[in-house]
mmCIF file of the N, C-alpha and C atoms, coordinates in Angstrom:
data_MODEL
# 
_entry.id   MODEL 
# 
loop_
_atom_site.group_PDB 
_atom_site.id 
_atom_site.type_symbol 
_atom_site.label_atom_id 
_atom_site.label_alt_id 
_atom_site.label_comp_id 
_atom_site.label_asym_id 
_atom_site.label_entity_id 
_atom_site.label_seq_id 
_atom_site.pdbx_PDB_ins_code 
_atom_site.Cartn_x 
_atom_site.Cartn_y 
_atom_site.Cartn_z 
_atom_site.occupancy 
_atom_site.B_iso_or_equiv 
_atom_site.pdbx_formal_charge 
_atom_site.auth_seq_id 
_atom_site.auth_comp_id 
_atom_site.auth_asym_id 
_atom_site.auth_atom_id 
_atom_site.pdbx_PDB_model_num 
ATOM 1   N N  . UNK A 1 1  ? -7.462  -106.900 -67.989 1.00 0.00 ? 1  UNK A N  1 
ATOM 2   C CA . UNK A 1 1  ? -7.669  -106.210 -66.742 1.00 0.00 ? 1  UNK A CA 1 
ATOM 3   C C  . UNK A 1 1  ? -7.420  -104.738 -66.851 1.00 0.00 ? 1  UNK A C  1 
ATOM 4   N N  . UNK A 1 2  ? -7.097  -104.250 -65.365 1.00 0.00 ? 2  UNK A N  1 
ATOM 5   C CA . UNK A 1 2  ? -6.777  -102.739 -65.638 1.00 0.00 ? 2  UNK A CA 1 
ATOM 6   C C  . UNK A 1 2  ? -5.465  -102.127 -66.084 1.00 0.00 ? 2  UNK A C  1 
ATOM 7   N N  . UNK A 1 3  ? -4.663  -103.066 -65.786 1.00 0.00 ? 3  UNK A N  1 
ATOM 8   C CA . UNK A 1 3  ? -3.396  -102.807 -66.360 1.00 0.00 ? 3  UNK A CA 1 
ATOM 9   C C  . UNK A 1 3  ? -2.163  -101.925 -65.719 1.00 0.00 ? 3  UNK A C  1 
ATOM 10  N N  . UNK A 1 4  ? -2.694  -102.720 -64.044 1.00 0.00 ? 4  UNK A N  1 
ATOM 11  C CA . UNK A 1 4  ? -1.896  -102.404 -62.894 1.00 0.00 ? 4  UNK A CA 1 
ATOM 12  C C  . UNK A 1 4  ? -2.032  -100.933 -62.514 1.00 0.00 ? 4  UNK A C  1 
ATOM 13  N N  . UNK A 1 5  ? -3.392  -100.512 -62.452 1.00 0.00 ? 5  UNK A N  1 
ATOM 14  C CA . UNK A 1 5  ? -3.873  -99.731  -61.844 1.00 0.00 ? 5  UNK A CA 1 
ATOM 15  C C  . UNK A 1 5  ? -4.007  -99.563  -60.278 1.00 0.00 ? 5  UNK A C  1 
ATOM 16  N N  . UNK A 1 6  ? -4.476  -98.484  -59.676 1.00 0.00 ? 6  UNK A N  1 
ATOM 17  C CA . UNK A 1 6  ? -4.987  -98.821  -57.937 1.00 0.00 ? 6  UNK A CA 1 
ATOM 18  C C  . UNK A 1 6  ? -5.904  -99.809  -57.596 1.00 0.00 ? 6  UNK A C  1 
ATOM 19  N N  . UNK A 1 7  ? -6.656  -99.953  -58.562 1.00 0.00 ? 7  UNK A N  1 
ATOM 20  C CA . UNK A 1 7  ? -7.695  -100.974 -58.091 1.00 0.00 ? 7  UNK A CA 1 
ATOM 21  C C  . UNK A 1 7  ? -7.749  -102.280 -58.673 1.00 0.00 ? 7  UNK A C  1 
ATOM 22  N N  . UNK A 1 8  ? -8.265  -103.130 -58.206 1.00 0.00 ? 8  UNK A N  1 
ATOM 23  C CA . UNK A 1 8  ? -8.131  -104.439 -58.851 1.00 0.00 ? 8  UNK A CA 1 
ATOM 24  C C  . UNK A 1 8  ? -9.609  -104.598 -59.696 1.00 0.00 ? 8  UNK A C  1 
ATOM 25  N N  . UNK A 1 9  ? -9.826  -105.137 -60.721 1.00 0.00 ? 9  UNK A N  1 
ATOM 26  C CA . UNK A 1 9  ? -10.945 -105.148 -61.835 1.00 0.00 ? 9  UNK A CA 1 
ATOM 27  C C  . UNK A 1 9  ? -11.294 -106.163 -62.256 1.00 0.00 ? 9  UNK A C  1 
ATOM 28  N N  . UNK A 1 10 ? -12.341 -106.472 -62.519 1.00 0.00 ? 10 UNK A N  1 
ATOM 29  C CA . UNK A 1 10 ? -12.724 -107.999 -63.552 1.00 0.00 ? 10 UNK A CA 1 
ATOM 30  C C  . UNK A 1 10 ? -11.610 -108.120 -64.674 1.00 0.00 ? 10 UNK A C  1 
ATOM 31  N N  . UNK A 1 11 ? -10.749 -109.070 -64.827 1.00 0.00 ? 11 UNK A N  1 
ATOM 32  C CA . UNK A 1 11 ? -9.882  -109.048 -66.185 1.00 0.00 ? 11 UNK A CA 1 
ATOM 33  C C  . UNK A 1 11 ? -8.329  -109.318 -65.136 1.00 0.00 ? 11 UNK A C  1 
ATOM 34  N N  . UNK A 1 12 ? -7.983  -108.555 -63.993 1.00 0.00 ? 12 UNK A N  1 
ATOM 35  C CA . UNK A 1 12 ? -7.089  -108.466 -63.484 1.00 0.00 ? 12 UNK A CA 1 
ATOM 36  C C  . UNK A 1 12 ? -6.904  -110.032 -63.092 1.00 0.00 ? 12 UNK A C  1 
ATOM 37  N N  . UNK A 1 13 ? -5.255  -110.171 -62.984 1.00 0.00 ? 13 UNK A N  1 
ATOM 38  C CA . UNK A 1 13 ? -4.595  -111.567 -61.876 1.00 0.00 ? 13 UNK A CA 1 
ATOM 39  C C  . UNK A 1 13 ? -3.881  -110.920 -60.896 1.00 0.00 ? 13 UNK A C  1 
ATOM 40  N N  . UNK A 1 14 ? -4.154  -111.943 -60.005 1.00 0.00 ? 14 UNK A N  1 
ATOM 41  C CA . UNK A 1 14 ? -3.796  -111.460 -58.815 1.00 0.00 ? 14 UNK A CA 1 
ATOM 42  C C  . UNK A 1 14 ? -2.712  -112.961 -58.293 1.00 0.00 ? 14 UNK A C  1 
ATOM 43  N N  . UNK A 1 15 ? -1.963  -112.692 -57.320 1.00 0.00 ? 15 UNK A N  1 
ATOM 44  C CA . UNK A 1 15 ? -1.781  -113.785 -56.491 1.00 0.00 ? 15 UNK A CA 1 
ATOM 45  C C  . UNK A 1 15 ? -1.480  -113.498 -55.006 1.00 0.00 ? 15 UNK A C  1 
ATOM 46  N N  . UNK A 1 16 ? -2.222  -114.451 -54.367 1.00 0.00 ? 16 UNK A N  1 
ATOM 47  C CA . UNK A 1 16 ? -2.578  -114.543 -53.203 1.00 0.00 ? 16 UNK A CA 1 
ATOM 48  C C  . UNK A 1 16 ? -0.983  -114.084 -52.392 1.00 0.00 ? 16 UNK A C  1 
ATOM 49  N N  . UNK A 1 17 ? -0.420  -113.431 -51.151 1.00 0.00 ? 17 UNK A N  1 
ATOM 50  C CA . UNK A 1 17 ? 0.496   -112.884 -50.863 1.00 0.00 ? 17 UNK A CA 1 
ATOM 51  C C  . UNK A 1 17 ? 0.200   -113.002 -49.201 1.00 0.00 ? 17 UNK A C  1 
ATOM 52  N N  . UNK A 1 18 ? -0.960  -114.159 -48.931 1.00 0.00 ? 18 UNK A N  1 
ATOM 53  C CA . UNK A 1 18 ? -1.490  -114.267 -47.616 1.00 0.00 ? 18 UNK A CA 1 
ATOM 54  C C  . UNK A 1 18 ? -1.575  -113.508 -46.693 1.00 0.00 ? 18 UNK A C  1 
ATOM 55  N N  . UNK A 1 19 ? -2.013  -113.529 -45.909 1.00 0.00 ? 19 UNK A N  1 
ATOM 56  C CA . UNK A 1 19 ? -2.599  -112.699 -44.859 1.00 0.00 ? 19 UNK A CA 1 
ATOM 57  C C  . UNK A 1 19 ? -3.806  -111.791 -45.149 1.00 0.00 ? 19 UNK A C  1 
ATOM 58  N N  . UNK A 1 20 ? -4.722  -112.394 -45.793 1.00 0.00 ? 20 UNK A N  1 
ATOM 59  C CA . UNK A 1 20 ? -5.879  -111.758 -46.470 1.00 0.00 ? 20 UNK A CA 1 
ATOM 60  C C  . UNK A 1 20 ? -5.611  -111.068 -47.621 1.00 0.00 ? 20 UNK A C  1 
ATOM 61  N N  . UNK A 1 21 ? -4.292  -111.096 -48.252 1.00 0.00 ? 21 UNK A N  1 
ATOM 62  C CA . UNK A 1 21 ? -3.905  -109.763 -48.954 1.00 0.00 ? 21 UNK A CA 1 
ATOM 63  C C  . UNK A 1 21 ? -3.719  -110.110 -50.406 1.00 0.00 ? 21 UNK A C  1 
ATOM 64  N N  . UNK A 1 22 ? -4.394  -109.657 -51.155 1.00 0.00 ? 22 UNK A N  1 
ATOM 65  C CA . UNK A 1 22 ? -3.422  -110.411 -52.846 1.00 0.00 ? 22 UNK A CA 1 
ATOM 66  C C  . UNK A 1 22 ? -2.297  -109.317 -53.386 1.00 0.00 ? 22 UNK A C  1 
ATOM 67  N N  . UNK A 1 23 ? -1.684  -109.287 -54.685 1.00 0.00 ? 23 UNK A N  1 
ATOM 68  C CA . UNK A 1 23 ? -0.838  -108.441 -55.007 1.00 0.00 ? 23 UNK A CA 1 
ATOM 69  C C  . UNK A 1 23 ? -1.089  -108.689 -56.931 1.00 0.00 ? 23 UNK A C  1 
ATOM 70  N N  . UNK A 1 24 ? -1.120  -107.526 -57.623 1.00 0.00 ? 24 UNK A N  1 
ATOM 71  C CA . UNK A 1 24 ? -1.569  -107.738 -59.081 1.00 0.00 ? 24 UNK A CA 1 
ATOM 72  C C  . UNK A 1 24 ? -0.535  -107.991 -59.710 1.00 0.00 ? 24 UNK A C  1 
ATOM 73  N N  . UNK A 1 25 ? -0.878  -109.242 -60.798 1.00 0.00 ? 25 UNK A N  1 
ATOM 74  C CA . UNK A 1 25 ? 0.582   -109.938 -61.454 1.00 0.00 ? 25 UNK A CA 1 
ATOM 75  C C  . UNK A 1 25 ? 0.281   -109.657 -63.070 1.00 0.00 ? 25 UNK A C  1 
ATOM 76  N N  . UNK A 1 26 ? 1.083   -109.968 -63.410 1.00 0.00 ? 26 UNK A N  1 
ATOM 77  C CA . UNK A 1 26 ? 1.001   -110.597 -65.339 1.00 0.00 ? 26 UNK A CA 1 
ATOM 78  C C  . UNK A 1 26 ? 0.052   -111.760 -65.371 1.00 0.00 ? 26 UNK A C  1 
ATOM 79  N N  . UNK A 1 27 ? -0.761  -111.987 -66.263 1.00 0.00 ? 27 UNK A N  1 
ATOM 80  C CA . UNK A 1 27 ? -1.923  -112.774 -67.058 1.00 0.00 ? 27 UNK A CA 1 
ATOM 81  C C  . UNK A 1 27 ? -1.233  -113.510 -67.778 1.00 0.00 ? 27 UNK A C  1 
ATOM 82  N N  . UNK A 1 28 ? 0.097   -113.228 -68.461 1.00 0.00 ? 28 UNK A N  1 
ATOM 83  C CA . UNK A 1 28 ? 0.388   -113.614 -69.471 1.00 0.00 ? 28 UNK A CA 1 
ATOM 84  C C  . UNK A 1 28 ? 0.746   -114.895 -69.288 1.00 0.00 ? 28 UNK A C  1 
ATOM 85  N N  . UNK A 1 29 ? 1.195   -115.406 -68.167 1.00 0.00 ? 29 UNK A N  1 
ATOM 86  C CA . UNK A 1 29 ? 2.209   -116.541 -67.809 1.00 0.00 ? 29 UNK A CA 1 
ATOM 87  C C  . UNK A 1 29 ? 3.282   -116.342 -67.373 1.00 0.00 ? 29 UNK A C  1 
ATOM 88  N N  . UNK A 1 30 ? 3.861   -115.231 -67.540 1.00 0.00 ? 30 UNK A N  1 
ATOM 89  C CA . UNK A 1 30 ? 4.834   -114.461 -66.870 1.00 0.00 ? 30 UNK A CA 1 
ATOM 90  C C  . UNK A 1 30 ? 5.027   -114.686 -65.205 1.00 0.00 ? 30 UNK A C  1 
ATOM 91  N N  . UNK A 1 31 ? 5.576   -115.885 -65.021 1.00 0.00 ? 31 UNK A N  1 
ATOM 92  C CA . UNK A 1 31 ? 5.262   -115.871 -63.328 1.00 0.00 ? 31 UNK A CA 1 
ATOM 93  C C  . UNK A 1 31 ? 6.819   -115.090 -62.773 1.00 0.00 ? 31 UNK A C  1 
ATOM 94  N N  . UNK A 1 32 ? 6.698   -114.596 -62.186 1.00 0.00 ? 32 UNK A N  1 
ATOM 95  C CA . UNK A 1 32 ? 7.816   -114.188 -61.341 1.00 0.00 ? 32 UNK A CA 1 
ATOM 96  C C  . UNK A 1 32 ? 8.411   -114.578 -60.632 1.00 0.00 ? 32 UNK A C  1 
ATOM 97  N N  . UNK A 1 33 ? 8.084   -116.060 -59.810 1.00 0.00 ? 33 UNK A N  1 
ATOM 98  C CA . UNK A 1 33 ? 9.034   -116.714 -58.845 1.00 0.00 ? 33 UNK A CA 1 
ATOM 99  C C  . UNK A 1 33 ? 8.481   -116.278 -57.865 1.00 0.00 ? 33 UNK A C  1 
ATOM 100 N N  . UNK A 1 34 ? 7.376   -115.712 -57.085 1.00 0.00 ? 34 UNK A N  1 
ATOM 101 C CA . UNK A 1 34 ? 7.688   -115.122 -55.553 1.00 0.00 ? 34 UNK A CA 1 
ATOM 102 C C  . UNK A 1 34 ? 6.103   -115.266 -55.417 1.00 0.00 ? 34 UNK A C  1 
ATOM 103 N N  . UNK A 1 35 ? 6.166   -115.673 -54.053 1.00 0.00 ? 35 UNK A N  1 
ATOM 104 C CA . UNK A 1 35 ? 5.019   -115.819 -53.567 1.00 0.00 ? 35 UNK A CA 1 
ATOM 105 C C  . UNK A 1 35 ? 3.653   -117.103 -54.143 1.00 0.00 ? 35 UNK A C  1 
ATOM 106 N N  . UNK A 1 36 ? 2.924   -117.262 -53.794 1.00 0.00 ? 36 UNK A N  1 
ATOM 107 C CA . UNK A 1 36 ? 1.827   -118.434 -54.067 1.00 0.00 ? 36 UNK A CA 1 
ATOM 108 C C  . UNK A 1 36 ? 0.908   -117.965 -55.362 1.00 0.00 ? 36 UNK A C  1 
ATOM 109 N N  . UNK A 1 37 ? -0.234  -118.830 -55.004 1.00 0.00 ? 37 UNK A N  1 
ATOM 110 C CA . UNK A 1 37 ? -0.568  -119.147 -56.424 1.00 0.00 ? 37 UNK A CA 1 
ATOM 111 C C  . UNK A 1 37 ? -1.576  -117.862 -57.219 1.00 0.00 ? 37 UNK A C  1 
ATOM 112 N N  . UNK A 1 38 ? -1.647  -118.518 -58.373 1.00 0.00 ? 38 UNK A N  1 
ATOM 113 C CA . UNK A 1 38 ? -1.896  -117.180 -59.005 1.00 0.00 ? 38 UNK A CA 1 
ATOM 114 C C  . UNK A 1 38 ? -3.675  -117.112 -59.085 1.00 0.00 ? 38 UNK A C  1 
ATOM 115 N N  . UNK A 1 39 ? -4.505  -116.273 -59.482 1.00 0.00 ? 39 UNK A N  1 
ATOM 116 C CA . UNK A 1 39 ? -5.576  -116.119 -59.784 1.00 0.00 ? 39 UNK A CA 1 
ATOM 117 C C  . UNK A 1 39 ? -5.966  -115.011 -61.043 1.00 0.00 ? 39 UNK A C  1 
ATOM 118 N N  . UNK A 1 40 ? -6.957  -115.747 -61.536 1.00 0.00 ? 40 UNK A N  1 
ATOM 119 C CA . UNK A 1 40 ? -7.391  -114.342 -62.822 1.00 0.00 ? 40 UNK A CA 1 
ATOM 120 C C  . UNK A 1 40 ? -9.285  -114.074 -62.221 1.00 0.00 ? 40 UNK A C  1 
ATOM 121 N N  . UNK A 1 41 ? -9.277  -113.183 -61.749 1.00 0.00 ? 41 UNK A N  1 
ATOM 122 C CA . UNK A 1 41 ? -10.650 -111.688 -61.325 1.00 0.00 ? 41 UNK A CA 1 
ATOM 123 C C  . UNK A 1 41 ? -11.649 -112.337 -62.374 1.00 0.00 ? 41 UNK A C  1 
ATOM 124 N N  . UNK A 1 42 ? -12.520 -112.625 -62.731 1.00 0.00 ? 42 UNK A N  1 
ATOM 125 C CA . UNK A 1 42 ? -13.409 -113.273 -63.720 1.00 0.00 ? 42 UNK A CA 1 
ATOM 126 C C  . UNK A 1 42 ? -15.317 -112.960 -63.358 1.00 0.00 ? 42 UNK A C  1 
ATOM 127 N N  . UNK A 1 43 ? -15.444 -112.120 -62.428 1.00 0.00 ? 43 UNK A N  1 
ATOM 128 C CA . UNK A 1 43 ? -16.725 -111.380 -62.126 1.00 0.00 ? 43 UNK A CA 1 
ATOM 129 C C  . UNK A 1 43 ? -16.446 -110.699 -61.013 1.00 0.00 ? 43 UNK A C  1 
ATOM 130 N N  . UNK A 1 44 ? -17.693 -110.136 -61.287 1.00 0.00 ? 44 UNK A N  1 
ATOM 131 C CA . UNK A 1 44 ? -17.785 -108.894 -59.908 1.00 0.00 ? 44 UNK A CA 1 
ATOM 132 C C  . UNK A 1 44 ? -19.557 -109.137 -59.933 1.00 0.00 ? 44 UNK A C  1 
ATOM 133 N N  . UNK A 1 45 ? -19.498 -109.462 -58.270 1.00 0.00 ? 45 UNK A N  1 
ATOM 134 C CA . UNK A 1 45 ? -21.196 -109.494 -57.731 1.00 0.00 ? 45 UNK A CA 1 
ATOM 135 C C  . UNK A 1 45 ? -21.112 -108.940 -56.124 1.00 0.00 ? 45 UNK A C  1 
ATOM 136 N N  . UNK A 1 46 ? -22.060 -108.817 -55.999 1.00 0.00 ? 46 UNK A N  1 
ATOM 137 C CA . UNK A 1 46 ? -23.208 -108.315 -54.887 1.00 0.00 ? 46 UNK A CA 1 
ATOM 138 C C  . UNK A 1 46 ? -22.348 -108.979 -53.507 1.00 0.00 ? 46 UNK A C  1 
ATOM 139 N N  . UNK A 1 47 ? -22.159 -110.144 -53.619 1.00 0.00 ? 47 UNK A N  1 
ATOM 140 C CA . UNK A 1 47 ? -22.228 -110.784 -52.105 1.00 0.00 ? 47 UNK A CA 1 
ATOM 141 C C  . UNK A 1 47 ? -21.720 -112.622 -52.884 1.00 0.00 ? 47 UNK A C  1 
ATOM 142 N N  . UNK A 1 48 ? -20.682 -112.811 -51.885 1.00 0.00 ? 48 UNK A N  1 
ATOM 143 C CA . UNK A 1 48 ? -20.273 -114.190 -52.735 1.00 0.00 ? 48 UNK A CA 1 
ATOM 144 C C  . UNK A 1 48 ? -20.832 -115.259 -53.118 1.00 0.00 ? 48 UNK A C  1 
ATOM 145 N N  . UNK A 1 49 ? -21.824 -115.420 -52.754 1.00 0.00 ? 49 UNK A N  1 
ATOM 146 C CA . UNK A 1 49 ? -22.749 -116.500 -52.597 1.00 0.00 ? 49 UNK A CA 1 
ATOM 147 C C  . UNK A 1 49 ? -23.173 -116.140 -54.025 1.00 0.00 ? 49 UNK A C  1 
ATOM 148 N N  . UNK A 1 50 ? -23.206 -115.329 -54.662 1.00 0.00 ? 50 UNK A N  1 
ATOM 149 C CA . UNK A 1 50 ? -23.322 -115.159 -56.378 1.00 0.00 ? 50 UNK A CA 1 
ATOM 150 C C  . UNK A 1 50 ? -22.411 -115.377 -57.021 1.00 0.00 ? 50 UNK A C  1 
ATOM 151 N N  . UNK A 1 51 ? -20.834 -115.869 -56.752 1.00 0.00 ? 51 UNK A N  1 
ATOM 152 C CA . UNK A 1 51 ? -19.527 -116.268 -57.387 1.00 0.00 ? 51 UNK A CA 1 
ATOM 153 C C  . UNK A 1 51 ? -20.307 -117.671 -58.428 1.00 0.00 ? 51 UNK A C  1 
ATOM 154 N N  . UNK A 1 52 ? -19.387 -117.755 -59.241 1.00 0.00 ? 52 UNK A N  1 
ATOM 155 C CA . UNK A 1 52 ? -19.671 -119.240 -59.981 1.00 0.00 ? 52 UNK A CA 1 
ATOM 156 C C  . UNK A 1 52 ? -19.056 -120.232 -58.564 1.00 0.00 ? 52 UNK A C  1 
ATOM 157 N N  . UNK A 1 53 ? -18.973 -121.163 -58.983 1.00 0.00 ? 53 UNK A N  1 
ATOM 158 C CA . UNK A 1 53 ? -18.913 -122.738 -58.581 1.00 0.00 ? 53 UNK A CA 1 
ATOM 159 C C  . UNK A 1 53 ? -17.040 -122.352 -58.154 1.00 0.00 ? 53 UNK A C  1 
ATOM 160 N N  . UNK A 1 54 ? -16.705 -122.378 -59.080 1.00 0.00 ? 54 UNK A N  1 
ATOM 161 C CA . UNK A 1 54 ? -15.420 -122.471 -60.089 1.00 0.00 ? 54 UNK A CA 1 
ATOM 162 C C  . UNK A 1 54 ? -14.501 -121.620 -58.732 1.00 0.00 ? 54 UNK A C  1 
ATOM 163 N N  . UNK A 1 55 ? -14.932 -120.660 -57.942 1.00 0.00 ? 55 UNK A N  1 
ATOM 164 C CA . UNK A 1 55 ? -14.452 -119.477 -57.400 1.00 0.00 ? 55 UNK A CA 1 
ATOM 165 C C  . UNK A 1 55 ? -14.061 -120.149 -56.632 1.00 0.00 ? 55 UNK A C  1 
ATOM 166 N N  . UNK A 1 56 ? -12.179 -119.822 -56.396 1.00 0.00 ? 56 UNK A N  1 
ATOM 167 C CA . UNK A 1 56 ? -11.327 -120.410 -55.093 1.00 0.00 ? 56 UNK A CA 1 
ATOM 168 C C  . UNK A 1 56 ? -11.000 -119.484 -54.586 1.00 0.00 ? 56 UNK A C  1 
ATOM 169 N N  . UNK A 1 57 ? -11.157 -117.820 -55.016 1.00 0.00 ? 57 UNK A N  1 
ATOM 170 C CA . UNK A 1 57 ? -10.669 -116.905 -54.278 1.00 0.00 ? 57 UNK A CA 1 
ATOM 171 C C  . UNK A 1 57 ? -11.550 -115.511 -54.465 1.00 0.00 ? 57 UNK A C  1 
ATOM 172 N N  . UNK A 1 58 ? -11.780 -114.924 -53.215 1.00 0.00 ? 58 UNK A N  1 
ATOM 173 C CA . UNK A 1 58 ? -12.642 -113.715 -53.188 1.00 0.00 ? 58 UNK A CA 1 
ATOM 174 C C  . UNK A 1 58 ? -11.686 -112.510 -53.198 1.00 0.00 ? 58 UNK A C  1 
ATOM 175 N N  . UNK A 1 59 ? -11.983 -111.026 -54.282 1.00 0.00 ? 59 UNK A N  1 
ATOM 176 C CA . UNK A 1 59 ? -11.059 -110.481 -53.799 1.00 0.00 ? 59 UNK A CA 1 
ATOM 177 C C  . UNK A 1 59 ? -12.224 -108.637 -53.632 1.00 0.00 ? 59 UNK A C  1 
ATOM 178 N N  . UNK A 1 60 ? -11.855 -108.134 -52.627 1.00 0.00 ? 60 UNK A N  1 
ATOM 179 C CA . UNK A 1 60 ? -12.344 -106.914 -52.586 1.00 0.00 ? 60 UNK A CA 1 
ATOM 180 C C  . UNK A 1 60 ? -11.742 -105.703 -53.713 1.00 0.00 ? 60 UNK A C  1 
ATOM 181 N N  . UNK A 1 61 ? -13.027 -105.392 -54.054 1.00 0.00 ? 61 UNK A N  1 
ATOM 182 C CA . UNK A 1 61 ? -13.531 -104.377 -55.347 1.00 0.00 ? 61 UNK A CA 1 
ATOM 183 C C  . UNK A 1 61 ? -13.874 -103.447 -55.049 1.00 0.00 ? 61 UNK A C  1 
ATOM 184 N N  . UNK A 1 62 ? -14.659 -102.893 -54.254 1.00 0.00 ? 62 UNK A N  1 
ATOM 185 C CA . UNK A 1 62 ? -15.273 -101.997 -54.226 1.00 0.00 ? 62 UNK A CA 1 
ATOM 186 C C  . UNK A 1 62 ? -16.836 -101.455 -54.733 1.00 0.00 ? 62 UNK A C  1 
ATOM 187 N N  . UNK A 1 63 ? -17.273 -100.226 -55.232 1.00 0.00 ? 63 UNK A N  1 
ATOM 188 C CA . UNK A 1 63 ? -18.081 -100.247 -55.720 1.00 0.00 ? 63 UNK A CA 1 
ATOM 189 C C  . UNK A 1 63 ? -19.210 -100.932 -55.428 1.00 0.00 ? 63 UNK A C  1 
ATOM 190 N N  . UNK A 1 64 ? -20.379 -101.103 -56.476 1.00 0.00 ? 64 UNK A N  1 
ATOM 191 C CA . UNK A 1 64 ? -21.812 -101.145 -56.295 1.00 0.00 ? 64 UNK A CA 1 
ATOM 192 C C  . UNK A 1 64 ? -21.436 -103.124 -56.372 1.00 0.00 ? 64 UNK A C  1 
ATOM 193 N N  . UNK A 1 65 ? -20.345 -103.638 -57.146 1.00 0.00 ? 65 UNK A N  1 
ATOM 194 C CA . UNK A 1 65 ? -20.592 -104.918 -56.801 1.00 0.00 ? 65 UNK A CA 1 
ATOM 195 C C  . UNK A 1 65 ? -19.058 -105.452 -56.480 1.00 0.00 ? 65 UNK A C  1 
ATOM 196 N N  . UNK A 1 66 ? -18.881 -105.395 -55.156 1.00 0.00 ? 66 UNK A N  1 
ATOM 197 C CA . UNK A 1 66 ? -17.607 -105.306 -54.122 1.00 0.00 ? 66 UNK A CA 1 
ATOM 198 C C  . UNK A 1 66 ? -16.894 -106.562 -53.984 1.00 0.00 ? 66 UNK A C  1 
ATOM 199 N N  . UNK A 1 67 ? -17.226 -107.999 -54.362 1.00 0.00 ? 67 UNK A N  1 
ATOM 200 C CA . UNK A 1 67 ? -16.926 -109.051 -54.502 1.00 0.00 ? 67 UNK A CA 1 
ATOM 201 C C  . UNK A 1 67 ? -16.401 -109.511 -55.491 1.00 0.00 ? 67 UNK A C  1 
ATOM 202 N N  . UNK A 1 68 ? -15.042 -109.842 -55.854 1.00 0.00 ? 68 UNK A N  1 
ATOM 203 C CA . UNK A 1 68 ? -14.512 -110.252 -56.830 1.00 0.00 ? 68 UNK A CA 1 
ATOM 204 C C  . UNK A 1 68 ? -14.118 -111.428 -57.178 1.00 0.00 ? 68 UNK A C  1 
ATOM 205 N N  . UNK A 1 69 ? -14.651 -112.684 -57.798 1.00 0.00 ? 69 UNK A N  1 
ATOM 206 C CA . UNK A 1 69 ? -14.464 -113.989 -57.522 1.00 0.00 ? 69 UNK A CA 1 
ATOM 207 C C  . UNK A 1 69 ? -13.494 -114.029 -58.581 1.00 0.00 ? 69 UNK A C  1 
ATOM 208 N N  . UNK A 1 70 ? -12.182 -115.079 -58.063 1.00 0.00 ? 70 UNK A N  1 
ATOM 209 C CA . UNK A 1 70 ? -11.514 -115.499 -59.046 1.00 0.00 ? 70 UNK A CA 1 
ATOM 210 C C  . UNK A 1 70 ? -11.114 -116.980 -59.037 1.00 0.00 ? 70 UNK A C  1 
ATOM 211 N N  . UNK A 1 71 ? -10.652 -117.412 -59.678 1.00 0.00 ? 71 UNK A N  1 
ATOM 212 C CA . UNK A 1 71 ? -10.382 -118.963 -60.128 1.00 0.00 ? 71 UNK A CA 1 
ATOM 213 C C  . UNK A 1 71 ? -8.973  -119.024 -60.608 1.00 0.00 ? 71 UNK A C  1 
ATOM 214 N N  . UNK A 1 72 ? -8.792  -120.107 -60.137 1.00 0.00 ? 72 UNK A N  1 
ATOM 215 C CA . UNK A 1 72 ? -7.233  -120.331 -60.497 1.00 0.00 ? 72 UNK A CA 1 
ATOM 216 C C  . UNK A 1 72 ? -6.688  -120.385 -62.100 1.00 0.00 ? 72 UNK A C  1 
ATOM 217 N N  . UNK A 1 73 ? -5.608  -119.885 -62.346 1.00 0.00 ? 73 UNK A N  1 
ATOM 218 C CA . UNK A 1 73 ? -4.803  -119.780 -63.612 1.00 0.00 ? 73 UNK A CA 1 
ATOM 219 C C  . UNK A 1 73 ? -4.505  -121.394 -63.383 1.00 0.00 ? 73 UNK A C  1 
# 
């Protein structure tokens, strides 16, 4: 990913922190104890309905392809 940059990126994990909101974690396995489950960023498209199958979580990107589908760790 980006490597806990401002923005969240294809490559990045995230975990969900509810209320629409995610928060960027370690990939590694490194869980921290706090908060729900985790996700790893695995494309960026147009509009979700282009996510794979696989996609349990949408996360906003920005840019020309603003949809960030991710799938559970």
């Amino acid at each position: 990913g980006g490597g806990g940059g401002p923005r969240t990126v294809v490559g990045d994990c995230v975990r969900d922190i509810g209320g629409g909101r995610v928060r960027e974690v370690a990939c590694d396995g490194d869980d921290d104890g706090t908060g729900g489950p985790r996700f790893e960023v695995v494309g960026a498209v147009a509009v979700r309905a282009d996510c794979p199958a696989s996609t349990a979580l949408y996360v906003r990107l920005g840019g020309t392809r603003p949809v960030g589908c991710a799938r559970p760790l």
